[in-house]
C-alpha positions as CSV (number, residue, x, y, z in Angstrom):
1,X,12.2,7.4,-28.6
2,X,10.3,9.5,-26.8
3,X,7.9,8.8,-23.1
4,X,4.8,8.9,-25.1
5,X,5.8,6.5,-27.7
6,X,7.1,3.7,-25.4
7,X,5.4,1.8,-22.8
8,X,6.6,4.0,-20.4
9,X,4.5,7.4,-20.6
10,X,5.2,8.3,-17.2
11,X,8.6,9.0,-17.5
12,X,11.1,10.8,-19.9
13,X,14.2,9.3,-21.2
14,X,17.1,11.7,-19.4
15,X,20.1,10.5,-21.6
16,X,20.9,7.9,-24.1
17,X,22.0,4.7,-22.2
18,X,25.3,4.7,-24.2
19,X,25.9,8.5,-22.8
20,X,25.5,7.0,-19.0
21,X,28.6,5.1,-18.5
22,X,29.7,5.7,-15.0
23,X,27.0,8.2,-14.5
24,X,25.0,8.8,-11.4
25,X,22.7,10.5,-13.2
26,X,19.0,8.1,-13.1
27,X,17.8,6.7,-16.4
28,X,14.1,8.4,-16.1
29,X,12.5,11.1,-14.4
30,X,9.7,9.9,-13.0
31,X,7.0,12.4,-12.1
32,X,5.6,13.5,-8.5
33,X,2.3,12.1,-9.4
34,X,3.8,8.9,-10.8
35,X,6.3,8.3,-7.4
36,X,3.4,9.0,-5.3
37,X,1.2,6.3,-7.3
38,X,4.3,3.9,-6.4
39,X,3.8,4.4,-2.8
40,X,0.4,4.6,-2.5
41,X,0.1,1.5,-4.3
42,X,2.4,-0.6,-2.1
43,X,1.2,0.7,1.4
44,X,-2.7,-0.5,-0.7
45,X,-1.1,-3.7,-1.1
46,X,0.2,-4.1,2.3
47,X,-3.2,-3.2,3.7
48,X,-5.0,-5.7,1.3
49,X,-2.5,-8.3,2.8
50,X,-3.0,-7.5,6.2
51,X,-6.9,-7.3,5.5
52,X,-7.1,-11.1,3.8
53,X,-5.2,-12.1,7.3
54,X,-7.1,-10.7,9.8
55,X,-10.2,-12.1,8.0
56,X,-8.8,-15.5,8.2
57,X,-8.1,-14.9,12.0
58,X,-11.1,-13.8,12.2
59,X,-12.5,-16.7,10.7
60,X,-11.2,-19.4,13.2
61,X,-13.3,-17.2,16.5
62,X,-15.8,-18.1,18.0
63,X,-18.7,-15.8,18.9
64,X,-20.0,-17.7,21.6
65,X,-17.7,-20.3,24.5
66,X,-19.5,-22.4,26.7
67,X,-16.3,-23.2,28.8
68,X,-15.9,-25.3,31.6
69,X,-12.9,-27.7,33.0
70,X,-12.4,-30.0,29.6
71,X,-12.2,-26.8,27.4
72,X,-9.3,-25.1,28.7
73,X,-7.3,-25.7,25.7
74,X,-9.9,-23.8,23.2
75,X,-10.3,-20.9,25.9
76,X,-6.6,-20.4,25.5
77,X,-6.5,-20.9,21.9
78,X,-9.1,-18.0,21.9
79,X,-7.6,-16.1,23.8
80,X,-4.4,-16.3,21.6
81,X,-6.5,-15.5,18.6
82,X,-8.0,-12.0,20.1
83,X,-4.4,-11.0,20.9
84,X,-3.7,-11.4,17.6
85,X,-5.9,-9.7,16.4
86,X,-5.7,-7.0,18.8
87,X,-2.2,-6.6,17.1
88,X,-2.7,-6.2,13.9
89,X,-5.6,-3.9,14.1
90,X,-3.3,-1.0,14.6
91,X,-1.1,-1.7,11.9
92,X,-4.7,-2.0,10.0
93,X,-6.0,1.5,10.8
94,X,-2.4,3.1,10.2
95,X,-1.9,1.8,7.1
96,X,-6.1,2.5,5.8
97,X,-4.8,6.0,7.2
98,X,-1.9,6.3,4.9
99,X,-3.7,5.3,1.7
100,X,-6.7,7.4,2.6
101,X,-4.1,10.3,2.5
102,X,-2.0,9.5,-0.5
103,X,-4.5,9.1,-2.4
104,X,-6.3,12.3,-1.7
105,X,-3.1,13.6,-1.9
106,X,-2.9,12.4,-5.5
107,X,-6.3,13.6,-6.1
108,X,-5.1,17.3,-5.0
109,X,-1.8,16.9,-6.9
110,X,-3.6,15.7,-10.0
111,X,-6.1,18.7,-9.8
112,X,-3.7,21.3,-9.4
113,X,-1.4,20.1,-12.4
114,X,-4.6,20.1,-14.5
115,X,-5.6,23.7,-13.6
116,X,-2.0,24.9,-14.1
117,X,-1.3,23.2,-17.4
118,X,-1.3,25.6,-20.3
119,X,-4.3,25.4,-22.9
C-alpha cells in the first residue's frame, strides 16, 4: 500500500512491518512540513488552553473596588487574581510567539517545496 492510498498521505511506508522485527528503524517518514504541523499544532493548543483560562480569570475581576474595612477579604482576593494573571501573561505572549513563527515558518517551507518541485 502506498502513502497516497491510505489514510496516511503524509508519510511513506519505510518497510513492511513483518521486515521490522527488532529494527530501530521508524515505521514512517514523516515529512518536515508534516513534523512541523505536529508542533505547531500542539504549542496552538496549549495557547488556546491558556487563552480560555485567563479569560475565565479574567472574568471573576472587577474593574472598579470601592474598599473600605469590611472588604478586606475581596481586596485580597483581587489582588490574588491580578497576580495570576500577571503570571500567565508571559507564558501567553511566548507561546502566541512560537505559533506566529511556526507557522510562518510552514508558510516559507511550504512555498519553497512548491517552487522547487519538478513540473
Amino acid at each position: 500500500m502506498w502513502a497516497s492510498e491510505g489514510p496516511f498521505w503524509w508519510a511513506t511506508p519505510c518497510v513492511q512491518p513483518a521486515a521490522r522485527a527488532g529494527s530501530k528503524e521508524p515505521r514512517w517518514h514523516m515529512s518536515p512540513i508534516m513534523m512541523l504541523s505536529v508542533v505547531w499544532a500542539v504549542i496552538t493548543a496549549a495557547l488556546i488552553i491558556v487563552l480560555i483560562y485567563r479569560s475565565t480569570l479574567s472574568m471573576h475581576e472587577d474593574d472598579q473596588l470601592f474598599l473600605d474595612e469590611s472588604t478586606a477579604n475581596i481586596r485580597a482576593e483581587q489582588e490574588a487574581l491580578l497576580r495570576r494573571m500577571n503570571k500567565i501573561t508571559p507564558l501567553v505572549r511566548i507561546l502566541a510567539a512560537a505559533s506566529g513563527v511556526l507557522i510562518l515558518a510552514l508558510a516559507g517551507m511550504w512555498v519553497y517545496a512548491q517552487l522547487n518541485r519538478p513540473f
